[in-house]
DOROGU-916632 format. One record per residue (C-alpha): x, y, z negated; residue in one letter. Coordinates in steps of 0.001 Angstrom, whole numbers, plus 500000, padded with zeros to 6 digits. Layout:
% DOROGU-916632
XYZa ...
This chain:
% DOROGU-916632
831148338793979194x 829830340383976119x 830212338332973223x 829265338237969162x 832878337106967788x 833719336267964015x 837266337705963312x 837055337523959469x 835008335929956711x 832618338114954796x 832422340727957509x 830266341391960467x 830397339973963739x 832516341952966183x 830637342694969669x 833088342886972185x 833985342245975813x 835779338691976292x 836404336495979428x 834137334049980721x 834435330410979783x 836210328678982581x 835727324297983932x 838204322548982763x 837027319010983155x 835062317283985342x 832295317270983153x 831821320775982052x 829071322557982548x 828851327208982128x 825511327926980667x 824465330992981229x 822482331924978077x 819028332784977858x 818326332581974063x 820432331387971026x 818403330991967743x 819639332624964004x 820075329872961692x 821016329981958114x 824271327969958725x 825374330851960742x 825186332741957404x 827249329876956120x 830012330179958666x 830369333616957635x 830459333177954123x 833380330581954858x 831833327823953026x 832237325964956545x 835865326710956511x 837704323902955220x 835725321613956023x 835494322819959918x 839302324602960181x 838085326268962815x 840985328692964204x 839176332614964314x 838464334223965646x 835199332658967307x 831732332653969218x 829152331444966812x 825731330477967807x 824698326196967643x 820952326679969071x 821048327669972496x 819414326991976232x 819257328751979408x 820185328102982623x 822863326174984320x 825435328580986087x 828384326340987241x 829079322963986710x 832366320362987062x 833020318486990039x 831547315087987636x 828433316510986928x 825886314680988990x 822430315318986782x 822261318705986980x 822342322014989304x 823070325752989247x 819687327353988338x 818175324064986183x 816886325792983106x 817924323865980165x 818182323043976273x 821578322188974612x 822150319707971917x 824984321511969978x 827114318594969654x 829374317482972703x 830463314045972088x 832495311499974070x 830399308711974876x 832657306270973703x 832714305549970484x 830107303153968641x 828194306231967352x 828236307727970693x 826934304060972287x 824429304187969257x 822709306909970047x 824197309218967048x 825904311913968856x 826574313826965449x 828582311211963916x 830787310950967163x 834110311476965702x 835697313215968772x 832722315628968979x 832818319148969479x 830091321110967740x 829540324859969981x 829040327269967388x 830881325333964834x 834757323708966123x 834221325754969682x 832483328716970976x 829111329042970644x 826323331051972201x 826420334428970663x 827461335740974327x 826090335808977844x 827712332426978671x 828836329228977140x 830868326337978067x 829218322540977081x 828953319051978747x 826778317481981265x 825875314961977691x 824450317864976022x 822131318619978490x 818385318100978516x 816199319490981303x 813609322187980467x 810011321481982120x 809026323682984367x 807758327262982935x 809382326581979916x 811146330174979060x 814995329098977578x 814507332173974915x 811416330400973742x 812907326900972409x 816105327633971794x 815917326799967997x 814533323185968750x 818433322439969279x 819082322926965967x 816058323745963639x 813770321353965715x 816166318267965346x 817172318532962272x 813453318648960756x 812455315742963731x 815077313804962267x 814089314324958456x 810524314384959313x 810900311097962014x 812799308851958646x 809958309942956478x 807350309321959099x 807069304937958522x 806363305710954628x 803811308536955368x 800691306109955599x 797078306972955053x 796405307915951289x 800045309196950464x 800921312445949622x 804685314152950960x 805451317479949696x 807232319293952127x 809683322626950266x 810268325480952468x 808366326595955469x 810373328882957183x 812564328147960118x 812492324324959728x 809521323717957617x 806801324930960042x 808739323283962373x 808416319665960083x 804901320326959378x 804336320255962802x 805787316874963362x 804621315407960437x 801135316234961412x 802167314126964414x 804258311349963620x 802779310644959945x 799722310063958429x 799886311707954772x 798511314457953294x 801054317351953576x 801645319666950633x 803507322922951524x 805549324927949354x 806576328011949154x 806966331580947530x 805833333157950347x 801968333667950977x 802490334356954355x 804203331529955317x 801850329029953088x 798888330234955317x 800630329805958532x 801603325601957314x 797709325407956535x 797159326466960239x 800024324169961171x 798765320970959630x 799377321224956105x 796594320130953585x 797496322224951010x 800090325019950119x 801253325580947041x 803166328718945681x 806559327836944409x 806407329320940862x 806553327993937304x 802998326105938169x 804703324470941192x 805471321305939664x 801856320738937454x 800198321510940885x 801420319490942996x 801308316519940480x 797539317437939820x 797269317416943946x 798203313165943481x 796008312379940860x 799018312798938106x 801257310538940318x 803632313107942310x 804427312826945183x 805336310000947438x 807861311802949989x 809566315120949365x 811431316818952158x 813575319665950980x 814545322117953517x 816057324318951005x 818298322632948952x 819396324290945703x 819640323324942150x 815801324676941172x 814443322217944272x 816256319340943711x 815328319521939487x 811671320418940414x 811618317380943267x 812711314871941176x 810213316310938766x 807628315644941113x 808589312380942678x 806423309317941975x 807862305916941318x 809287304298943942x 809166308211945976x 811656309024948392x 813220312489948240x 815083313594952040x 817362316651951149x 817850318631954594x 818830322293953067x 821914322419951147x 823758324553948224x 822791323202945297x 824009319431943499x 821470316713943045x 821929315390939568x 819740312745938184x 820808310181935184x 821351306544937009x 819212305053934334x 816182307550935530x 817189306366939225x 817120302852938269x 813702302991936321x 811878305162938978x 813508303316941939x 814122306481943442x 815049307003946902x 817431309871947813x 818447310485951481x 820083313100953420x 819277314187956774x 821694315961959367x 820849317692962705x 818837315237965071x 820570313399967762x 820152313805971748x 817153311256971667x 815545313529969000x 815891316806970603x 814594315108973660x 811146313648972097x 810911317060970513x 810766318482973587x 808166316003974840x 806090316939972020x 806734320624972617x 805761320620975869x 802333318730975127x 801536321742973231x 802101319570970234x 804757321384968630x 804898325390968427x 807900327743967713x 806977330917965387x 809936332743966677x 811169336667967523x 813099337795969448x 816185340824969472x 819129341337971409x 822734340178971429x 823900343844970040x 821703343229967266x 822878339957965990x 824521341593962797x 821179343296961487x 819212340039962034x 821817338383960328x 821078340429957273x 817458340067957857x 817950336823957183x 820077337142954600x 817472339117952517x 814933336200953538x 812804338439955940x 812296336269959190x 809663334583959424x 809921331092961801x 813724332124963685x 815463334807964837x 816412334794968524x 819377336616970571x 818698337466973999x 821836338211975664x 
């Protein structure tokens, strides 16, 4: 199969020819891949800022947001059949362990993450579990929602902890509306009930949250920080969901954070640093928010196909995956990149 294979940090991917994934247990499952979304962690991996942390042997298939169709499947597997069109959670996890019997799949410590320990879905086929699985509804293209598995969840899950503290009358300020943030606005629009202040430097994407279900959009410039606090009466802001995570967001949140606010950091890079004694007298809450969990990516897809939730998305093939890669790079996709293989 052709595949997009990371041989050495700080280079481009390699396109090559490599064997298909084979069953090995009873529970495997061959996807064969019918999109496989372009997220910023990908950009990560090969920068090698994931390296010691994942120790991941290279070289490697990348890719973590990925559905298609079933193509062969262990002699276990009793839920699904070759043909079902389906979405992947990225994580593969036992189903044993308290997290597993919890619900939170990510924190399974015997997971495998495709993309990120294993092979991903930068190729025409990948190898997960039957517990990854969750079945597309019918007419739903695989190319289409492919970044739910990964952008989708992981703004559900930020957006779903928020969601309880977003009553009528409160204001959360959402940062970042590419990839993830439209994605969040979305849901929040849903699952919350506060006004929802976008932010942004680009114009482009600040109209598109207006059309989403934002209130208002503000440009993320030197004003960012008076405007928004003018937007709450002087107060700031209740909730503040950071999707992109650097040193300039996290001073400029905390900035506009009212008393008693809660700040969710989902995008990461930069250090939060705040004085305990400012913590203390603002009774700040700070949380952080990983990808979503099987039960996430599954209500997302309720919600998605209700008509609820929309994917801004575009779409280029598997030999292209290095130039969108450094599309992305330079910050020009707008919503997410996907590969078609």
């Amino acid at each position: 199969m052709k595949a997009a294979l990371l041989y050495n940090y700080n280079e481009p991917l390699r396109i090559e020819q490599v064997p298909d994934p084979v069953i090995t247990d009873p529970s495997d499952v061959i996807v064969k891949v019918g999109g496989a979304g372009v997220c910023h962690t990908d950009l990560h991996l090969i920068e090698g800022v994931w390296a010691e942390t994942l120790g991941t042997p290279l070289p490697y298939i990348i890719g973590h947001e990925n559905a298609g169709w079933v193509h062969e499947i262990g002699s276990g597997v009793t839920n699904f059949q070759v043909g079902d069109p389906v979405i992947l959670h990225p994580v593969m996890s036992c189903g044993k362990c308290l997290s597993c019997r919890s619900g939170e799949d990510m924190h399974c410590p015997n997971l495998k993450f495709c993309g990120l320990t294993v092979n991903g879905g930068y190729a025409q086929y990948l190898k997960t579990s039957e517990r990854a699985l969750i079945p597309l509804p019918k007419g739903v293209n695989p190319a289409d929602v492919a970044p739910f598995a990964d952008a989708g969840i992981t703004a559900y899950r930020a957006v779903r902890k928020a969601a309880p503290l977003a009553k009528p009358g409160t204001h959360v300020v959402m940062i970042g509306m590419g990839g993830l943030g439209h994605i969040g606005v979305q849901v929040m629009r849903e699952l919350g009930n506060a006004d929802i202040i976008a932010l942004d430097k680009n114009k482009e994407r600040l109209n598109m949250s207006l059309e989403l279900g934002a209130v208002h959009a503000v440009e993320a410039n030197h004003k960012a920080v008076s405007q928004v606090r003018s937007l709450t009466a002087g107060q700031g802001a209740d909730i503040i969901i950071d999707f992109v995570g650097n040193d300039q967001t996290h001073e400029e949140s905390l900035q506009m954070l009212r008393k008693g606010g809660t700040y969710i950091v989902v995008g990461y890079g930069g250090t939060v640093q705040l004085p305990s004694l400012k913590l203390i007298n603002n009774e700040f809450s700070i949380l952080g928010s990983l990808v979503g969990n099987y039960n996430e990516l599954y209500q997302l897809m309720e919600l998605h196909a209700r008509g609820k939730v929309k994917l801004h998305s575009t779409k280029y093939s598997l030999d292209e995956a290095n130039d969108v890669l450094n599309l992305l790079h330079h910050g020009k996709i707008n919503g997410r990149a996907v590969l078609v293989p």
